[in-house]
N, C-alpha and C positions, 0 to 999 in steps of 0.2 A: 838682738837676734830676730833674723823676719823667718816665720815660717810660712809655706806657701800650700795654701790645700785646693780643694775644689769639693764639689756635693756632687750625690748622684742618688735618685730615685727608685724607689723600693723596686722596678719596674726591671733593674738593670742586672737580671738575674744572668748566671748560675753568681752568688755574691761572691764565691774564692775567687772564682775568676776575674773579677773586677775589681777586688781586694788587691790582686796581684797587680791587675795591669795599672793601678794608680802608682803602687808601690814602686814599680818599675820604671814607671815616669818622672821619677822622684819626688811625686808630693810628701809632703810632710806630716800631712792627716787629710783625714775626708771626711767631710758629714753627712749622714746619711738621713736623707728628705721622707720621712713619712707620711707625705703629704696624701690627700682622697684619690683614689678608693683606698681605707687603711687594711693591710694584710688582715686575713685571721690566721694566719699559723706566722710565726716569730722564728721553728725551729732550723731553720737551713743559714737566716742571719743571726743566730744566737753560735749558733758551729761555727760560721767563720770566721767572728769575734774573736772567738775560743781559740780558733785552727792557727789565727794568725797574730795571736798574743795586743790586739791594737783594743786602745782606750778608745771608745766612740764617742762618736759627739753627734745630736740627732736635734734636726729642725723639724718640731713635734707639734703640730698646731690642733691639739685635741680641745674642745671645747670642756669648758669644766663639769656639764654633764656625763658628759664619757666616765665609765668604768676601766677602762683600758689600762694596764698597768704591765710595766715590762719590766723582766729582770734579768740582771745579768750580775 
């Protein structure tokens, strides 16, 4: 089985709406890039996680001094 996704940028706000329009495209997941500048509020892509029942997958390139911790 091939699944087909793409990434998109913490940048690429309001997130449901872009949750949708991948959805709607048919990908099959998405990864969501938190690459620099890294957010300091999580809670609008922590809701649409939520909103939209989807398992994330995150290309997270924190340095191992970072305190940064996410949860979901």
């Amino acid at each position: 089985m091939v699944l087909i996704g793409s990434s998109f940028w913490y940048g690429h706000r309001p997130f449901s709406k872009k949750f949708e329009e991948f959805l709607n495209i048919g990908f099959d997941y998405f990864e969501i890039a938190l690459d620099y500048p890294f957010p300091d509020d999580y809670t609008e892509l922590e809701k649409a996680i939520k909103d939209f029942g989807i398992r994330p997958a995150f290309h997270v390139p924190i340095p191992k001094t970072s305190k940064t911790v996410l949860k979901f």
